[in-house]
VEXDREN-2710 file (C-alpha; in Angstrom, 1 decimal):
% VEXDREN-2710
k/r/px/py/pz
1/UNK/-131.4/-143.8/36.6
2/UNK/-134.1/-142.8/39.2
3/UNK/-137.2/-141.6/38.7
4/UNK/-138.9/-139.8/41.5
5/UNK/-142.6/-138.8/41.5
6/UNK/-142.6/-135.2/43.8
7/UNK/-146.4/-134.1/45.7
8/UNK/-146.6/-130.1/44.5
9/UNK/-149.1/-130.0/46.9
10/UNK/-151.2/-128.2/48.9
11/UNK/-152.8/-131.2/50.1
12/UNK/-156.4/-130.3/51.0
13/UNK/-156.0/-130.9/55.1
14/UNK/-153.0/-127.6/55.0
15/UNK/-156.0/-125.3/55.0
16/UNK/-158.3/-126.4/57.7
17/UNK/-158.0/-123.9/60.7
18/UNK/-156.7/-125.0/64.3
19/UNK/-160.4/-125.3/65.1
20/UNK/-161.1/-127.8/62.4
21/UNK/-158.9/-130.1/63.1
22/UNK/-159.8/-130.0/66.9
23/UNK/-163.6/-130.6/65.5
24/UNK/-162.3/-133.8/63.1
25/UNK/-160.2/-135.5/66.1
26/UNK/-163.4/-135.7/68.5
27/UNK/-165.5/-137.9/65.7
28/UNK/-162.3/-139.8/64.1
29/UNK/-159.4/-141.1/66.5
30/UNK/-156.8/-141.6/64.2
31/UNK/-157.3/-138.0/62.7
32/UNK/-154.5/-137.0/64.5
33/UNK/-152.6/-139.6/62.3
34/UNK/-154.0/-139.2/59.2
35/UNK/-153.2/-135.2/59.6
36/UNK/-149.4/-136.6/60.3
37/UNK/-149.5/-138.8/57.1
38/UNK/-150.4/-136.4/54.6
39/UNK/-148.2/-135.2/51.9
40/UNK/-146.4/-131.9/51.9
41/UNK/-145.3/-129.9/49.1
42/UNK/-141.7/-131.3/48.2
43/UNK/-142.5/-135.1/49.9
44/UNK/-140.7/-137.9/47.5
45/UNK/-144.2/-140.4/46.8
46/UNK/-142.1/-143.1/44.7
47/UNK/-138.9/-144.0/43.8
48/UNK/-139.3/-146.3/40.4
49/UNK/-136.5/-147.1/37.6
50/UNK/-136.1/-144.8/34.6
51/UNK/-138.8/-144.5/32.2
52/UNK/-141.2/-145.9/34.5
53/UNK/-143.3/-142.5/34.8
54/UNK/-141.9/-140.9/31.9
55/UNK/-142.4/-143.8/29.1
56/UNK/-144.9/-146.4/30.4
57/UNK/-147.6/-145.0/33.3
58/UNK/-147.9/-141.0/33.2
59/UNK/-148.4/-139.3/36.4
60/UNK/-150.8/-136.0/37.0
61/UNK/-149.0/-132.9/36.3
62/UNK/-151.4/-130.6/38.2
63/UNK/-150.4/-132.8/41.6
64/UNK/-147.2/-134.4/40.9
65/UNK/-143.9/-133.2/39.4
66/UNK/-141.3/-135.7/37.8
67/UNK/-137.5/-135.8/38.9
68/UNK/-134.9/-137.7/37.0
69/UNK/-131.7/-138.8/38.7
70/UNK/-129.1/-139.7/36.3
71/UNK/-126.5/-141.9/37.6
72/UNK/-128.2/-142.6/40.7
73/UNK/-130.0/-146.3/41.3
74/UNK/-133.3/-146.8/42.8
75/UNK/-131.6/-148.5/45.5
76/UNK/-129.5/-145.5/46.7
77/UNK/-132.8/-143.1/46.1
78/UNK/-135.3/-145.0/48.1
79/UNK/-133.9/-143.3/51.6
80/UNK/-136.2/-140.6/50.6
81/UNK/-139.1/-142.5/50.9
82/UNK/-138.3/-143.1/54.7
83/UNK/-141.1/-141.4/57.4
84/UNK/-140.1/-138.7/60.2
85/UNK/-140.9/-140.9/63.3
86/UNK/-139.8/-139.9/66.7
87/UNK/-139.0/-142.4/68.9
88/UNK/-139.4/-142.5/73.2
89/UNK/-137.8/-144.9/75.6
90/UNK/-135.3/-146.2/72.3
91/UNK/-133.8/-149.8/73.1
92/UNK/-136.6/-150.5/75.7
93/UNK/-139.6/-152.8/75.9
94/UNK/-141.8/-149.8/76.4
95/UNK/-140.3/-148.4/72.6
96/UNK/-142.3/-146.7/70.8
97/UNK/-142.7/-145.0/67.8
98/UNK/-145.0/-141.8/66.3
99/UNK/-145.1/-140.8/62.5
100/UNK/-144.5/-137.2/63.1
101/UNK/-144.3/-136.8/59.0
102/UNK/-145.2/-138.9/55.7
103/UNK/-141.3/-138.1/54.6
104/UNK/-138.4/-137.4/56.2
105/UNK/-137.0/-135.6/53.3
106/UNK/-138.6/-133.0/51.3
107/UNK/-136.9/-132.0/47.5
108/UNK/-136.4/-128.3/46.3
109/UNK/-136.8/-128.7/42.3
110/UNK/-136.9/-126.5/39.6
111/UNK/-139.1/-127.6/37.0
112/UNK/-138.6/-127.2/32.9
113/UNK/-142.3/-126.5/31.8
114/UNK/-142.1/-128.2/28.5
115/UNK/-141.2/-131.3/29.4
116/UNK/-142.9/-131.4/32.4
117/UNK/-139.6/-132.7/34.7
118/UNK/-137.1/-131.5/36.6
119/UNK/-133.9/-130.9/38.4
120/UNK/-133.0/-131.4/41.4
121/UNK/-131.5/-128.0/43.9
122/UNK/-131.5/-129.5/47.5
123/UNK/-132.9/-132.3/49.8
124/UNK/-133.6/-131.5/53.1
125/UNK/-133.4/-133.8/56.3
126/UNK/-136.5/-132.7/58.6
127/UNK/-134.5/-134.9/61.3
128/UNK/-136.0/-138.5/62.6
END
């Protein structure tokens, strides 16, 4: 079984205003990729083998929510892991590649309070 470790989010850059983020890109050059990077609500941060989170590390409730995947290896989960890149001039010398998103797939969960885990509703492809 798989245990996934879900970002609830919202990560601190999701409030800055269009102005803000104009003002951080003149004094840092990569801001533009950091802001591309961050988490978003739903993003899959690990993939790790059962009991992993649950039994032996912890994780922080008030950022993170736990999903278990019964029947389903870390192997087969760790697709969700994989960036949104898009890719110009594909094939060619000239290829290259920009991190348009930390995850290609985000999770929709429902959550069980007590136990502080849930299940999983629907995984959605942003495309890449």
């Amino acid at each position: 079984m798989a245990e996934l470790l879900v970002y609830r989010g919202p990560h601190w850059m999701d409030s800055l205003t269009v102005e803000q983020i104009t003002e951080l890109g003149k004094t840092d050059k990569h801001f533009a990729e950091k802001y591309a990077a961050r988490y978003r609500p739903g993003d899959i941060v690990e993939v790790r083998p059962d009991g992993y989170w649950s039994k032996t590390h912890g994780w922080n409730p008030r950022a993170f929510n736990l999903l278990r995947l019964p029947g389903v290896t870390v192997r087969d989960a760790q697709y969700l892991t994989s960036a949104k890149e898009v890719v110009t001039n594909p094939g060619t010398i000239t290829e290259t590649r920009t991190l348009e998103a930390r995850r290609r797939y985000r999770v929709t969960t429902v959550f069980d309070v007590q136990d502080k885990t849930g299940s999983l509703l629907d995984v959605e492809d942003k495309g890449g």
